[in-house]
Each structure stands twice: as C-alpha cells, then as structure tokens.
N, C-alpha and C positions, 0 to 999 in steps of 0.2 A: 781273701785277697782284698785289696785297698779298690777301691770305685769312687771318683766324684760325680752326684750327682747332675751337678753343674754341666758338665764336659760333652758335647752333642755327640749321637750317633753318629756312624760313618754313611747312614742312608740320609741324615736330614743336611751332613755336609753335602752330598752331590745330588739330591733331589732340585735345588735352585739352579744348579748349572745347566741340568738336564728341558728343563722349563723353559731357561731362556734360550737355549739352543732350541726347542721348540718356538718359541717365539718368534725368535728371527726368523727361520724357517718359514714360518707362514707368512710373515712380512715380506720376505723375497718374493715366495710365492703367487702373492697378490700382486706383488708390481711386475713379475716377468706375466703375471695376467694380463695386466692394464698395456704394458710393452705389446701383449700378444695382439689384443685388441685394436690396438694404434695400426700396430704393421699389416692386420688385414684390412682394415678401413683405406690405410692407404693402396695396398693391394687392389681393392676393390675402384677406387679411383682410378690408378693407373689404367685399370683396363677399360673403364667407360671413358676416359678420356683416349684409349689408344683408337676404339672401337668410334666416337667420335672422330676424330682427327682420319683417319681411314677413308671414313665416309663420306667427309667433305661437309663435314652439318654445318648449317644456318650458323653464325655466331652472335648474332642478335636475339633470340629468343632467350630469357636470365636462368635457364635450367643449363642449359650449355656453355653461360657466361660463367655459371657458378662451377660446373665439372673444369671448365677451363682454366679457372682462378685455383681450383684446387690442386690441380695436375702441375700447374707453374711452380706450387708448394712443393708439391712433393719429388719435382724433378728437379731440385735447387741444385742437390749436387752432382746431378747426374747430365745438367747441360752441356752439350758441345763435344762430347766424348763420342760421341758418334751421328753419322751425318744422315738426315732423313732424306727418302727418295718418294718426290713430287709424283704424284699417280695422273694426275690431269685432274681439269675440271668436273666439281660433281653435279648436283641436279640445281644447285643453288648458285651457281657458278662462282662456288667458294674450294680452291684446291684441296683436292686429297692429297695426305700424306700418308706416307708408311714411316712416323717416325722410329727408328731404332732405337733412339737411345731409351724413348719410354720402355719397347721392349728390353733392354739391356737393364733397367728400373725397376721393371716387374721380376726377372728372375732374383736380383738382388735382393728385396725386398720381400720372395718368396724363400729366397735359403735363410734371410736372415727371424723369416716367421719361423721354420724347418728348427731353427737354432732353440729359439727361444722355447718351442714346443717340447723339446727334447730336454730343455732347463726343465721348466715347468713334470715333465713325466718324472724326470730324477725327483726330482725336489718331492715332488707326490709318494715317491718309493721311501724317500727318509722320516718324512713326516709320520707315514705309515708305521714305520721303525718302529719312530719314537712312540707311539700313540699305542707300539706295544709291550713297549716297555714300560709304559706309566701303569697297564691293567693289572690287575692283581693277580696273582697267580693261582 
C-alpha cells in the first residue's frame, strides 16, 4: 500500500487540541480561584462591618474607618434595597444598627462563592480527565 511519509498521524492531529483544551482549563480555573478569593474577602468584610455596625463601634478609630470604607465598597449594589432598623445608642453614644441589606449582601455574596466553588470542583474533575488522558497507558 501507498504511505506518505509527509502526512501526520491522527494522534499528533488531536494531541494540540487536547493541550489547549487543557490550557484554558486551567486558566479558568485560576481565575474562578482569584473570583473565589475576592468573594470571601468580601464576605469576610461584610460580616465585620455587619458585626460593627451592630454594636454601635466608635467610628473614629482608622481600623473601623477602614472596615467602614470597605463595607460602603462592597454594598455598592446592594444600597437601599432594604431598610436598616436603629437598635439605640451604644456605649459610645454612636447608634446601633441592624442593617439588613448588609445581611441581604452577605447571603449574596455567599451563594455567589457557593457558585464559583462548585465551577472550580467541576473544572478540577475535567482537568483531572484530561491529565488522564495525556498518561501513557
């Protein structure tokens, strides 16, 4: 039978497809990481600034100025959707609140980690795949 040896295998056509499908893979991967990252950091504000605001803390001291600054960040889009209920004065004679809508921020913010984690686990099961399909048999 006729053969060129020119003419590539049908392994070395789909071994680069295979690769960069691995590649991007793990490029997702990393950024639903960095995503992941972001949403609990904000998470993690939310709730020291909810756990502040609660308590009625001092807002002069710049540890509280700075939770404060970051809470306004992160409740950008979540203002005014729902109405905080005034607790009274606390020891600083700076009101407590119960604001809601931070609560209503954190759960968001918590399905939407819930989301990305659940990206991230798939993405881990594919890459796994592929990383066994490259071993030699």
């Amino acid at each position: 039978m006729f053969s060129c040896p020119s003419a590539p295998s049908l392994d070395t056509l789909t071994a680069p497809v295979g690769h960069e499908r691995h590649a991007v893979l793990w490029g997702v991967r990393a950024l639903a990481y960095l995503l992941y990252v972001y949403v609990i950091l904000t998470e993690t504000v939310l709730v020291l600034g909810f756990v502040l605001l609660l308590l009625g803390a001092n807002p002069d001291p710049p540890f509280v100025q700075w939770a404060y600054r970051s809470l306004d960040r992160a409740m950008e889009p979540f203002r005014g959707i729902l109405t905080s209920i005034e607790l009274g004065d606390g020891g600083n004679q700076v009101e407590a609140v119960l604001d809601t809508s931070v609560l209503f921020a954190t759960v968001v913010y918590g399905f939407a980690a819930w989301l990305i984690h659940t990206l991230i686990v798939w993405l881990s099961r594919r890459t796994e795949g592929f990383d066994r399909l490259d071993r030699p048999a």
